[in-house]
C-alpha positions in Angstrom: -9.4 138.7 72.6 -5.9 136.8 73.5 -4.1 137.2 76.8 -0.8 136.8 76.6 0.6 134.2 80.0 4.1 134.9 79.9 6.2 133.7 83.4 7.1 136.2 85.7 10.8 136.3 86.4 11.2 136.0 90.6 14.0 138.3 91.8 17.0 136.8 93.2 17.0 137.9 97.2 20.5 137.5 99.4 20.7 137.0 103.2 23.5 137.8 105.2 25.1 135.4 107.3 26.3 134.7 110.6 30.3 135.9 110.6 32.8 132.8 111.3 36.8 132.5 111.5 35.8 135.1 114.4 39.5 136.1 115.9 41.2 138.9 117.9 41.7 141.0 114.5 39.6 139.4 111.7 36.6 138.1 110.6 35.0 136.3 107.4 31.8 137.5 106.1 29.4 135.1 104.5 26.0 135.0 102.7 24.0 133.3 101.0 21.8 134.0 97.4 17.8 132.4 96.7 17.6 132.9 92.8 15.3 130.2 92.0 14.8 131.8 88.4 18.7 131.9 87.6 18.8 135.8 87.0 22.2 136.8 86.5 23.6 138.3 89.1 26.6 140.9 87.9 28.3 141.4 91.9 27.9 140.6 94.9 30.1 141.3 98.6 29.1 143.4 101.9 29.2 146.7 103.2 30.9 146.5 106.8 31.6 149.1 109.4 32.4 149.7 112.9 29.4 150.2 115.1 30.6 153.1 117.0 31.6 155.8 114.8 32.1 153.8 111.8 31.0 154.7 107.7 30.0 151.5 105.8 33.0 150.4 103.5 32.4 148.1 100.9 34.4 144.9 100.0 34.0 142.0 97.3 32.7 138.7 97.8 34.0 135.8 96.1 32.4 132.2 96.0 30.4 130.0 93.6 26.9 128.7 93.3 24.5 130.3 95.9 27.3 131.5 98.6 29.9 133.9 98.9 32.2 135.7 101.1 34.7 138.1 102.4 37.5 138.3 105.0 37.9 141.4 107.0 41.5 141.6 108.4 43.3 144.7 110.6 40.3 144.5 112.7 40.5 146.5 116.4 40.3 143.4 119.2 37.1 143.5 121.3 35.0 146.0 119.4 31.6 145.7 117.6 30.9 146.1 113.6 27.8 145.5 111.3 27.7 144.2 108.2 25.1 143.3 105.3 25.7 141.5 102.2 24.4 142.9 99.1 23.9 141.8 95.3 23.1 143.7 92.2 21.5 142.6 89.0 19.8 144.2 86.1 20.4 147.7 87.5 19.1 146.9 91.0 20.9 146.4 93.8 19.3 143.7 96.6 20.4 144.5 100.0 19.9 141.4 102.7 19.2 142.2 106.6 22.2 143.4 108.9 24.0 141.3 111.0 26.3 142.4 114.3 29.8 140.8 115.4 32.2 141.5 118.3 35.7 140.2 117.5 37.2 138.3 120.2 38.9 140.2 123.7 41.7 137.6 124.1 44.6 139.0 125.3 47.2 140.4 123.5 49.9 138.2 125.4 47.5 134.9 124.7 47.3 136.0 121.6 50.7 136.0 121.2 51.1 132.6 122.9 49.2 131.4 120.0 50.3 132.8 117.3 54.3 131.8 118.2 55.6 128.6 117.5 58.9 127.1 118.1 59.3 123.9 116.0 60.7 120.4 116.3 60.6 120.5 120.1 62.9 118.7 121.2 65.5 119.3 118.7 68.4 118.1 117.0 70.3 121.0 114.9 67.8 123.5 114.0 65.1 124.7 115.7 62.8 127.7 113.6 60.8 130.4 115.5 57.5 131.4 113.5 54.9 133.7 113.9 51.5 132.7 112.3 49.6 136.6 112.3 50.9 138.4 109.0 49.9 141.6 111.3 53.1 141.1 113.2 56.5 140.5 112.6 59.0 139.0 115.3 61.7 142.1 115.6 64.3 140.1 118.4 65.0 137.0 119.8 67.0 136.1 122.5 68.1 132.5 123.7 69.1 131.1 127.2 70.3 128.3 129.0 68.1 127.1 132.2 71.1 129.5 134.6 69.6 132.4 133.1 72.9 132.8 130.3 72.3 134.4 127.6 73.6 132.2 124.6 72.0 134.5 121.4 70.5 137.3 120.4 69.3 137.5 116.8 67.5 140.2 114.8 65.3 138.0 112.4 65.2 138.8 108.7 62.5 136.1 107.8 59.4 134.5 109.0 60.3 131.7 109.9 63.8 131.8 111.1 66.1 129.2 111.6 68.6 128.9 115.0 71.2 126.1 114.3 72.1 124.8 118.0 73.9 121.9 116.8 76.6 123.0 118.6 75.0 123.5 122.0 74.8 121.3 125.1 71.7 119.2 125.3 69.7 120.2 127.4 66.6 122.5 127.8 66.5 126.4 126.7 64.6 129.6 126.9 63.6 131.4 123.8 62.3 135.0 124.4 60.6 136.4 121.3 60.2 140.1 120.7 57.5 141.2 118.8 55.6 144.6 118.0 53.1 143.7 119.8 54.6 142.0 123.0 57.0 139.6 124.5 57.2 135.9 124.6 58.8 133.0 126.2 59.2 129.7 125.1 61.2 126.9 125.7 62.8 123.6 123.8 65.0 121.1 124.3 68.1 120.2 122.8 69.3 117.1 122.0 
């Protein structure tokens, strides 16, 4: 009598990573698959959810070869969440271990600070006002001279905008930025 000694096929396994790109309101989810026998694997992305009170939500990973990931965004500051990754092929679905992230308690007002930019510095004839968080917009911004004068107020219609202060004094000036999420001041110089 014949055995037959066909292979066994190993099952691919996935293992959640640590989170990175760790901020004030978002995170990026990574992971990382072992399929040593090249099974095809038909999806793959997390399940994510706040740690107090939260329902696991699933979102899609994207990547090539063995890694792949997800960026969370609209995240509350300084609060916990969980996440695992997960994979599914031929009918099963392969969960890896869960991992736990705080995102980061800066702030809002150094947030802010970071986030706002006020570019060339010092500057000739235009000087654009930016705001690098697609969470807020800038909704006013006033400028002054060093005597506390205010020289113009502008309600912005693009990110950035664009002040022309060829026609100002050199000298230095105050910028303050109104957002919906705070206030700002900045300041640049003219020349």
């Amino acid at each position: 009598m014949m055995f037959s000694t066909g292979s066994v096929t190993t099952d691919p396994m996935v293992t959640t990573d640590d989170v990175t790109n760790l901020s004030l309101t978002s995170a990026t989810l990574n992971a990382t698959i072992t399929n040593p026998d090249n099974v095809n694997v038909t999806d793959m992305g997390f399940e994510w959810k706040q740690i107090i009170g939260g329902f696991y939500v699933p979102v899609d990973g994207t990547g090539n070869g063995n890694t792949f990931s997800a960026t969370l965004n609209n995240l509350a500051p300084n609060t916990g969440y969980s996440y695992k990754a997960f994979i599914k092929f031929e009918g099963t679905v392969m969960y890896g271990e869960e991992v736990y992230f705080t995102t980061t308690d800066v702030g809002v007002q150094d947030y802010l600070e970071q986030k706002l930019t006020l570019y060339p510095n010092p500057v000739v004839d235009m000087v654009s006002v930016a705001i690098g968080d697609d969470n807020s917009r800038i909704t006013g911004v006033e400028v002054y001279n060093v005597y506390g004068q205010l020289i113009n107020a502008i309600v912005p219609e693009e990110n950035p905008m664009r002040i022309n202060v060829s026609g100002w004094a050199d000298g230095m000036y105050l910028v303050r930025i109104t957002t919906d999420s705070g206030v700002v001041t900045k300041s640049f110089v003219k020349k």
